[in-house]
Every structure is written in C-alpha cells, then in structure tokens.
Steps between C-alpha positions, in 0.01 A plus 500: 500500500646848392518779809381792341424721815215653237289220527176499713322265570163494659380190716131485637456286830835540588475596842599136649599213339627419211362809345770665743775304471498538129503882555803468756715307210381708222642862775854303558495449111472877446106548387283725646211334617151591600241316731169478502250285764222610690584496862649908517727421812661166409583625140665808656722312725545246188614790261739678792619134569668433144529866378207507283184742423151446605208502353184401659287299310189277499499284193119431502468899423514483156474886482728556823761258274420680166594811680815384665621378198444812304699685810781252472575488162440925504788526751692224387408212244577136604690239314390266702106417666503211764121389552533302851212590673333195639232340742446142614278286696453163530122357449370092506191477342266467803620857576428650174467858483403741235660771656834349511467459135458882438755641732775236365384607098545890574818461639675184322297534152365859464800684678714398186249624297462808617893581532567354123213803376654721683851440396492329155452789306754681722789297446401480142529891483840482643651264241450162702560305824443231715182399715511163690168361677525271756287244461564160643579118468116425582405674242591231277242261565193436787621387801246425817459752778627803277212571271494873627884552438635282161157568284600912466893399520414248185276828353801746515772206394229505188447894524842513436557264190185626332682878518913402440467512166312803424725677798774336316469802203506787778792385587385349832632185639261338663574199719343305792675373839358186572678397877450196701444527848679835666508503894252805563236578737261374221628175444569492894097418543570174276491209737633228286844387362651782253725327236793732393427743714720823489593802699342863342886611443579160306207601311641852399819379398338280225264762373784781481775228369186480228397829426763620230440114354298371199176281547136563644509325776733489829395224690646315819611313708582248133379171627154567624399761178616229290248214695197730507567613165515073439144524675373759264614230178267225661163405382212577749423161578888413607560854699147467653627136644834658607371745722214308667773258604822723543295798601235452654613157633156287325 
C-alpha cells in the first residue's frame, strides 16, 4: 500500500472494533482518516484515541448520511469509504420477531444503501475511489438462528455485485469484506463454538493488507470462507441434511 499522507479515508462504524482498528493502521500508515458511528461520546474518545476526525453519524438517516457526505467530500473528498456499520442478534425460531427483522435490515442492509447514494456520485465527481461494505460470511448462505442478521448481509453481498460493474465506469472500486467470526461485543452474545475465530485487530490487518489489492472480495479467516462457500455449491436436499445433523444436531 502506497503512504500518500493525501489520502482520506472515511470509515462508518468505526468507533470500536474492527471498524477502529482499521482506522488506527490506516493513521500509522500516513492517511487521514475520518469516523463516523452513532454513539457521540465513544466516537470522540475513538477519534482522539488514534488521531483521527469525527463525525457523528447515524447510518439509518439516509438524509443525515446524504448530508454528511456532501460535507465531507466539500471539505475534503475521500479516496477511500469503509461501510462497517453493523447490528446483530441472535433469534431461534420459537422467538421470532418482526421487529428484529427491521432494526437488523436498516442497519446491515439499508445503511449501505443509503451511504453508496450518498457517496457514489461523489467519488465519481472526484475522478474515482474505493468503497468497501462489510458484509459477512453468513451472508453466503441460510444458516439457523440468524435469519435477522445473514438475509440483509446476503442482500448487500448481492447489492454490491448487482452495482460493481456499473460503478466500475465511474471509476469506483467496489468490493465487499466478507469476515468470519471477529471477537466483538456482537458476536460475544453467541453461545456456541466459533470456528476461526479472530481478534478485531487481526481483522484490520487483512482488510488494509487488501485494500490497495485487486479482487471483489476480502474474505477470512481462509478455511472456514472456503467451507461455507462449499455449503453454498450444495444442492438443497444435501445442505438441508447437513445442517439438521451438524447444526442443529437432528
């Protein structure tokens, strides 16, 4: 990765995390680097904590994000747009809830949305760029007890292929991160064996090793993308039987 202290980069939900620990490498590489996340105080302390700027920011406010964009890229455009913010909860069927559903899709589905509207057309104005969205492993295929969370990470895995090409002629790379499981207080609520499980900063280093690479996708840890993405290859009938026995222990 070059160390042009010109570059900026902008990362959304990057108050903890891996969100954060991707801003701290991209500041010792040189960038500038904003943050954005809803909780005021905790992005403050986040920003003075690795020497970056805050800016507040709910991603389920399309016009609060429209506006911060258009602020941003006023001031000073971004080469790079990090779409991290996330949400995730755990449901078995007998506690379904509708609710669940919608908070999980404005975050994890329509917050991408909303930010690639908003910035889009700006990076295409200012020759090109970069905008990642974190999406996830689950997305790639239906896996019991997270309905609420993989259906809207599979949604902006396909949000994202249906608009690469087209983004492609503005000059816009865009490219998904599709992690594992990465120790954070949302995967802390899991209660079940975590295969490849990796710490937020182990995370970071991947995606920022990645960033000035070729290729759609970053996904990690290598062993288990490759077995779910084995999953997503299998008819119905022989996935179906896999989970009810490895899964859900039928």
């Amino acid at each position: 990765m070059s160390g042009s202290a010109a570059r900026h980069a902008w990362l959304i939900g990057a108050s903890t995390g891996m969100g954060l620990e991707v801003g701290r490498l991209l500041v010792m590489a040189g960038w500038q680097v904003t943050l954005s996340a809803r909780s005021t105080d905790i992005l403050d302390r986040a920003a003075r904590d690795i020497g970056a700027t805050a800016v507040p920011l709910d991603v389920t406010d399309s016009a609060a994000v429209r506006t911060a964009a258009q602020h941003l890229f006023a001031t000073q455009p971004a080469e790079l747009v990090m779409i991290n913010a996330g949400d995730y909860a755990p449901m078995p069927l007998e506690d379904f809830d509708s609710a669940l559903f919608e908070r999980l899709n404005r975050v994890n589905y329509l917050g991408p949305v909303y930010v690639l509207g908003a910035v889009l057309p700006l990076l295409r104005d200012r020759g090109g760029g970069q905008v990642l969205i974190n999406a996830s492993a689950a997305g790639y295929r239906g896996l019991p007890r997270s309905a609420p969370y993989a259906a809207p990470k599979a949604a902006a895995i396909h949000l994202a292929e249906a608009l690469h090409p087209e983004a492609a002629r503005w000059g816009v790379r865009l490219r998904v991160i599709n992690p594992g499981f990465v120790r954070s207080r949302l995967t802390d609520q899991n209660r079940f064996h975590m295969p490849g499980l990796i710490e937020a900063s182990a995370a970071a280093q991947r995606i920022v090793e990645a960033i000035d690479r070729n290729g759609f996708e970053i996904a990690f840890p290598r062993r288990l993308v490759w077995l779910l993405k084995l999953l997503r290859c299998l008819p119905y009938r022989l996935y179906f039987f896999i989970i009810e026995r490895r899964v859900l222990g039928t």
